[in-house]
C-alpha positions in Angstrom: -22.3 12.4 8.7 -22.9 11.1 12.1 -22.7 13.3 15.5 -19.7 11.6 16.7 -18.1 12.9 13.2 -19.4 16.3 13.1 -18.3 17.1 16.7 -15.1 16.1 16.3 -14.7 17.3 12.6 -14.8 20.6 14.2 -11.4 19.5 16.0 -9.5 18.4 13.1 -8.2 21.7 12.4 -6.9 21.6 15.8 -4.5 18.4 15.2 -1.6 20.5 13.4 -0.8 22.0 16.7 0.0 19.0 18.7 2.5 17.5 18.9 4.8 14.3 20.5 7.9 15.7 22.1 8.1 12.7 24.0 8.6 10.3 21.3 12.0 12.1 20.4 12.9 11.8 24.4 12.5 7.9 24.8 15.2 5.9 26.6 16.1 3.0 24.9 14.9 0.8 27.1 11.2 2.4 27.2 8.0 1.6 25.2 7.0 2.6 22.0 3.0 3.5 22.6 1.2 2.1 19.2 -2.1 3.1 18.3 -3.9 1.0 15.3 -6.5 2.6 12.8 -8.1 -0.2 10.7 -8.5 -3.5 12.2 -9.4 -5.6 9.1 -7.5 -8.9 8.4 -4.3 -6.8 7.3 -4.6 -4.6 10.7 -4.5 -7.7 12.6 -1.7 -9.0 10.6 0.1 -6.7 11.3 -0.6 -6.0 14.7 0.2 -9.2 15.6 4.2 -8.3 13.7 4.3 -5.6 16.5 3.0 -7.4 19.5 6.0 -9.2 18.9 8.0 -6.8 20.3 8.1 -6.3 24.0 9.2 -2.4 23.4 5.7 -2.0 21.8 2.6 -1.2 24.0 -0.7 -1.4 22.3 -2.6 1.7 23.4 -5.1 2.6 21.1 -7.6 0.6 18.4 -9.9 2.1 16.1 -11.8 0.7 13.3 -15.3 2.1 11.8 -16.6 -1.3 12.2 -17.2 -2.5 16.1 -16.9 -6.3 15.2 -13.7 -5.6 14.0 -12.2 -3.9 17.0 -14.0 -7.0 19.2 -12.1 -9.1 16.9 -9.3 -7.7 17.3 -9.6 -7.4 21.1 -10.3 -11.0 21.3 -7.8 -12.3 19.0 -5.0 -10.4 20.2 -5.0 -9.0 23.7 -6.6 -12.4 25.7 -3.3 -11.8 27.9 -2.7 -8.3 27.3 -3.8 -5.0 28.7 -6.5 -4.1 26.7 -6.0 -0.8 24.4 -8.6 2.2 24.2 -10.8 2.0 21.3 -12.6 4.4 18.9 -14.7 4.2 15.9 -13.3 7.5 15.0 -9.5 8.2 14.0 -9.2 12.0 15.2 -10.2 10.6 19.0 -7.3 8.4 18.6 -4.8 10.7 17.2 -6.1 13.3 20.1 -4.2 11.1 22.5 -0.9 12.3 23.4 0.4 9.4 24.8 0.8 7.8 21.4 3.8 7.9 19.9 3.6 5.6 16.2 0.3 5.2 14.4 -0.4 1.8 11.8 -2.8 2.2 9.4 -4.4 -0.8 7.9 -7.4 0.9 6.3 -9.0 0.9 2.7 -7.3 2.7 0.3 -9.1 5.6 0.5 -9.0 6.4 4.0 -4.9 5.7 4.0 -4.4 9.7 3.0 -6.3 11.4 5.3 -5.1 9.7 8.9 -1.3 9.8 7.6 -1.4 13.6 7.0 -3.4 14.1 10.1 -1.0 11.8 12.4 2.1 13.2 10.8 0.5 16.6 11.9 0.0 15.5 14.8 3.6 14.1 16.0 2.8 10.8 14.9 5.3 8.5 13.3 4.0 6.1 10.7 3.9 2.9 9.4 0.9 2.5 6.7 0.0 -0.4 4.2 0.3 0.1 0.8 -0.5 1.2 -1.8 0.4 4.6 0.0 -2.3 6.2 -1.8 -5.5 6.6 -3.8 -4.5 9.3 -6.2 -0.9 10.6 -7.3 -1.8 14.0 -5.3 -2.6 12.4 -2.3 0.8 10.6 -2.0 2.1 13.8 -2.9 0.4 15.6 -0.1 1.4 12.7 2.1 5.5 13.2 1.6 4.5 16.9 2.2 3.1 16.3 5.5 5.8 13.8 6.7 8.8 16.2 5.5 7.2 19.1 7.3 6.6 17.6 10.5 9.9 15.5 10.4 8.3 12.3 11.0 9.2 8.4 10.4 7.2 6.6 7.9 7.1 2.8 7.1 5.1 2.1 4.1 3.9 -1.6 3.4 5.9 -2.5 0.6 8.1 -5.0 2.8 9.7 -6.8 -0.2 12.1 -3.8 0.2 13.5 -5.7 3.3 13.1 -8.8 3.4 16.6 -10.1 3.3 16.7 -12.1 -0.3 14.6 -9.3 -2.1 17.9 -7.3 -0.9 20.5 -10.0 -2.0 18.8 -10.5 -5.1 18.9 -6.5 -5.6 22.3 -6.2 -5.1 23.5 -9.0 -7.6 21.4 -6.5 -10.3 23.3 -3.8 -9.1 26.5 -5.2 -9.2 26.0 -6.4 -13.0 25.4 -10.1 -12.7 22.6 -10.2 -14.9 24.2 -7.7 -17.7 22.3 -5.0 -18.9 18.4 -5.0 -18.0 16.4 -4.5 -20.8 13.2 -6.1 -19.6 11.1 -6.7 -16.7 8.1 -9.0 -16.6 5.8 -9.4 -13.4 2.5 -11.3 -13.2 -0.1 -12.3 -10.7 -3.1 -14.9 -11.8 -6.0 -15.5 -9.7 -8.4 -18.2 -9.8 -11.9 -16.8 -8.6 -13.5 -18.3 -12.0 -16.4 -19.1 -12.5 -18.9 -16.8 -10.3 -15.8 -14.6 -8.7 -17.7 -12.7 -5.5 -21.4 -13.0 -6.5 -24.1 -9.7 -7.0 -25.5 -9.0 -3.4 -28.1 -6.7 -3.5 -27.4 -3.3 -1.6 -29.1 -3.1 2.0 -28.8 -1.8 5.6 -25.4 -2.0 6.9 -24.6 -4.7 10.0 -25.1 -3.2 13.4 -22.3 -1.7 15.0 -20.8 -1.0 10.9 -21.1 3.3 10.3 -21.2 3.0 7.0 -20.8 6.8 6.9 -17.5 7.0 8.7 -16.7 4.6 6.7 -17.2 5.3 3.4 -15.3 8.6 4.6 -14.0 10.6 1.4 -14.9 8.7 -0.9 -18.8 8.6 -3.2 -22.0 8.3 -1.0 -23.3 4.6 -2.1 -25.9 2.5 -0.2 -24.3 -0.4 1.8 -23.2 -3.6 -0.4 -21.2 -6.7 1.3 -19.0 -6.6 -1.3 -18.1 -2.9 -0.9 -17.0 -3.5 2.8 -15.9 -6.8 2.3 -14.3 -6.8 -1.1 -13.2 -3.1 -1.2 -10.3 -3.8 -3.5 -12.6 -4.7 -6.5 -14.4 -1.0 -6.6 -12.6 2.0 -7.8 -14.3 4.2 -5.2 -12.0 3.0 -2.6 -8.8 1.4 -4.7 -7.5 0.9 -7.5 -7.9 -2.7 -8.0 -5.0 -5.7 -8.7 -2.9 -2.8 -10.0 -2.5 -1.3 -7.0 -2.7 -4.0 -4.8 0.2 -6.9 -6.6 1.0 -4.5 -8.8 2.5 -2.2 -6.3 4.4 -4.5 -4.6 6.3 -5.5 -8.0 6.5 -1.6 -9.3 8.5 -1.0 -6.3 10.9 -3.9 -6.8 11.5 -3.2 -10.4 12.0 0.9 -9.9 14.3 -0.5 -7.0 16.2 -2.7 -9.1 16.3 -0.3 -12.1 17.7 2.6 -10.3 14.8 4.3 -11.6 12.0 6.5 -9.6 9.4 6.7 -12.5 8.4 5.5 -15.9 8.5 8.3 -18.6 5.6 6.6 -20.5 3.2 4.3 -19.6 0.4 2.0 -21.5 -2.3 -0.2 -20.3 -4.8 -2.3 -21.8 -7.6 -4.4 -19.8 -11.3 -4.5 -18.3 -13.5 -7.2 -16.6 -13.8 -9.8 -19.2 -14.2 -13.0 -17.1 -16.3 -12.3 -13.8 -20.3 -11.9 -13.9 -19.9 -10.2 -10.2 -20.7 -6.7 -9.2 -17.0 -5.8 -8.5 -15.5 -3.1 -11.1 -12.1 -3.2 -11.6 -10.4 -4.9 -14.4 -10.2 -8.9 -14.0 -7.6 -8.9 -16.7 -5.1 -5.9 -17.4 -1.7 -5.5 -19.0 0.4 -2.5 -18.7 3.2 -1.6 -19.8 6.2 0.5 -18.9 9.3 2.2 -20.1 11.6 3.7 -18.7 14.8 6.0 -19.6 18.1 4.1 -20.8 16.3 1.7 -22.9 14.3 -0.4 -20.2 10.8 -1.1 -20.1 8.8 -3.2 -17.4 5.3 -5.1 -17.6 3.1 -6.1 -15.2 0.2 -8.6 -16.4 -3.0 -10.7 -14.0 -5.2 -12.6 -15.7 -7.8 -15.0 -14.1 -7.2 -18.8 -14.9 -8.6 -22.1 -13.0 -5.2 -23.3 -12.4 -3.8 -20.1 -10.8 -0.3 -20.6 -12.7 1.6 -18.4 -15.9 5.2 -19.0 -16.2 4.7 -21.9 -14.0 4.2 -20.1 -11.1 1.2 -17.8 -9.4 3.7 -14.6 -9.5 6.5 -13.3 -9.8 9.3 -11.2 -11.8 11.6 -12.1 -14.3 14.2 -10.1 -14.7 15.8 -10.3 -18.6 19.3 -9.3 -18.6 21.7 -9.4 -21.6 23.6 -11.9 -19.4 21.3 -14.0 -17.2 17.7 -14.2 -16.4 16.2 -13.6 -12.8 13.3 -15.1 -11.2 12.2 -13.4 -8.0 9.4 -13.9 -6.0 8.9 -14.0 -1.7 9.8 -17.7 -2.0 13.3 -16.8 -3.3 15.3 -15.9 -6.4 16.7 -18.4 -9.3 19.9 -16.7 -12.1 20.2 -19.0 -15.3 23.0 -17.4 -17.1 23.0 -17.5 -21.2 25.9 -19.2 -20.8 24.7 -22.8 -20.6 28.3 -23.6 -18.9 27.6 -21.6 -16.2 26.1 -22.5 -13.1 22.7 -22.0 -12.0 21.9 -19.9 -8.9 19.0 -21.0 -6.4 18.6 -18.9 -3.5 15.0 -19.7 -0.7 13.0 -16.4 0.6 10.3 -15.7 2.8 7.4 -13.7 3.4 9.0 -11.6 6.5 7.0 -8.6 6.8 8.5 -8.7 10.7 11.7 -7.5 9.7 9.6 -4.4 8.1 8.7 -3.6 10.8 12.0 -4.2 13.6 12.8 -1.3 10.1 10.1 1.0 10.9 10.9 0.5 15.0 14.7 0.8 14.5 14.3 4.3 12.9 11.4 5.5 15.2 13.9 6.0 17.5 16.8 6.4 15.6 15.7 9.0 13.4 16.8 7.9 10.9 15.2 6.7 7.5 13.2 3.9 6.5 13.8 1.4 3.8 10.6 1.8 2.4 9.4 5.4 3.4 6.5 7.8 1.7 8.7 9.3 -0.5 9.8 5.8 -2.1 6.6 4.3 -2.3 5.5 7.3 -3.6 7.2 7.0 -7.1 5.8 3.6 -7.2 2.4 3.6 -6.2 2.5 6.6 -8.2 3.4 4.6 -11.8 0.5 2.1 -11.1 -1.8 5.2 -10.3 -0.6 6.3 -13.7 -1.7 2.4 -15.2 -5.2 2.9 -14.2 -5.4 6.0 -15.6 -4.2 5.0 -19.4 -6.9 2.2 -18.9 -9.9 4.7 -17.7 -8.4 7.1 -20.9 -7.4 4.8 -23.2 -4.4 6.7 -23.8 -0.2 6.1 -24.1 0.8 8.5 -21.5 3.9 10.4 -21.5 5.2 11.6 -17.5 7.2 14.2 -16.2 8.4 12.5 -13.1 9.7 15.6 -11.9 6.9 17.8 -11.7 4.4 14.9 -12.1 2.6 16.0 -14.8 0.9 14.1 -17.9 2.5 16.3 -20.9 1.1 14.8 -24.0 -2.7 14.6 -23.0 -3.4 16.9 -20.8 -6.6 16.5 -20.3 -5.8 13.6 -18.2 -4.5 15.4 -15.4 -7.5 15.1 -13.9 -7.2 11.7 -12.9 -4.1 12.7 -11.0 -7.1 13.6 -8.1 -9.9 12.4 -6.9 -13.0 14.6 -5.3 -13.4 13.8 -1.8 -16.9 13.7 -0.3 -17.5 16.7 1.9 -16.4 17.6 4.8 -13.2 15.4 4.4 -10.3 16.8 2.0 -6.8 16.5 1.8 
């Protein structure tokens, strides 16, 4: 651990005691003060969502890499005041003046800053998946309820406008009874995917340490700071990633808040790169009332199945629905019937005018922690049946694997030392 970490490790503890009683006081004409943690491609993304707001003020960046906060600084804030910045998240949460927090990090550093900014009067918006283990997201709804704080989690299908319509025409019966969900992503980095760096010194101004945070000591790789996604030290792969995104649309669209059995069946069949997780998976869910969901990705060199890149098909007993963030199409069984064609978009700025709305409102997100915690939880629970190579069967209630038990223990990870949740 470096010195910057140690001596402010010691202040962590300290962080449960502060709080924002400011943020609850705002006029509605004042500024929201933001402060970013992770300034990756995402971070910036998102940033830039925010920034176009002119009741958000930018006061605080922090990323463990420095060329990604002078990115960042560069990119975003030519004609801007300039924010603060920090290599370390604790310094950033320290600062009172900040009212809202987004967190753009790896996976495995998306636990530990929520619980500590939720601690520490922070409101937050967070990318998904929400978590790296079921008990972190767990720990996570803990720590917002507790503190009585907003959250926003990534997952912004759940407002972008013709995600909704299309919702509400399931709800309301159009498509009959559901009885089965498909969902799909296919990639197309065939036929060397991300290459076999060898492991080296990290890039100056990158502390690899801080970095790697919680999760396994490892020597530096590009790919592990570049491609983070593909290792399960610090995510958990497509599943997580796509497969997050279209778990929370189908549990949406089902009424449903968890699968009561789950299957999955997959590995890394197709790319000679030093990544890990699976290149080619299929999992399967059910679900009670007789409905059971699948979510497939395969890699293929025309980046199509179904006809399209992704997506969801929706079988009802009445009609079929395609959804993806380009729009929705209904074909009825009834051939005399009319077709329905609706367009979409990719908004994720009305996610977060959600997230600002109800920062100071009070009031609830559309996709907050304890939402995306039932779905990021069910792909959690993917991974696992492929890592056991068992069907499991889930007490959503008390979130519990109850016919191998053993298994349980992938329902946590160990977090490298002195960092815990």
């Amino acid at each position: 651990m470096t010195q910057l970490s140690r001596r402010l490790f010691t202040r962590a503890a300290g962080l449960a005691a502060v709080t924002a009683p400011a943020l609850n006081a705002l006029g509605a004409n004042d500024a929201i003060n933001l402060g970013v943690i992770g300034c990756g491609g995402r971070g910036q993304y998102d940033l830039s969502m925010f920034l176009r707001r002119d009741d958000i003020r930018v006061t605080a960046l922090c990323d463990a890499c420095q060329y990604r906060i002078d990115e960042t600084l560069d990119r975003q804030f030519k004609d801007r005041q300039k924010p603060q910045t920090f290599r370390d998240f604790r310094q950033l949460l320290d600062k009172a003046d900040v009212h809202a927090v987004l967190i753009a990090t790896p996976d495995h550093w998306h636990a530990i800053p929520f619980i500590h900014a939720c601690e520490a009067g922070k409101d937050v918006y967070s990318e998904k998946p929400l978590s790296l283990t079921i008990v972190e997201g767990r720990k996570m709804v803990e720590a917002a309820h507790k503190n009585n704080r907003v959250t926003q989690i990534g997952t912004q299908q759940r407002t972008i406008p013709h995600f909704r319509e299309a919702v509400g025409r399931i709800h309301a019966g159009e498509l009959g009874q559901i009885t089965h969900v498909e969902c799909w992503n296919v990639d197309h980095r065939l036929p060397s995917g991300l290459g076999n760096p060898p492991d080296g010194e990290p890039p100056e101004g990158v502390d690899w340490d801080l970095w790697l945070g919680p999760a396994p000591n490892h020597a530096f790789n590009p790919n592990r700071l570049g491609h983070w996604r593909w290792f399960w030290d610090y995510s958990g792969g497509q599943m997580t990633d796509w497969g997050t995104h279209h778990m929370d649309v189908v549990q949406w669209a089902l009424q449903r808040d968890y699968p009561i059995r789950v299957t999955s069946a997959g590995g890394k069949y197709a790319l000679p790169d030093n990544t890990e997780t699976p290149d080619t998976f299929d999992a399967l869910f059910e679900y009670e009332g007789g409905v059971s969901a699948k979510y497939f990705f395969r890699m293929c060199s025309n980046s199509e199945s179904n006809g399209r890149g992704y997506g969801m098909l929706f079988y009802g007993t009445d009609a079929v629905m395609f959804l993806n963030r380009g729009g929705y199409e209904i074909t009825p069984i009834d051939a005399k019937k009319p077709a329905i064609k609706e367009g979409g978009s990719d908004d994720t700025f009305v996610h977060v005018v959600n997230f600002i709305e109800n920062v100071r409102s009070r009031g609830r997100c559309n996709a907050d922690v304890s939402i995306t915690h039932r779905s990021t939880s069910a792909t959690h629970l993917a991974n696992i049946s492929h890592w056991t190579q068992e069907k499991l069967e889930w007490d959503g209630e008390k979130e519990r694997i109850t016919n191998h038990r053993e298994c349980n223990k992938h329902l946590n990870r160990r977090h490298r030392s002195p960092w815990k949740v």
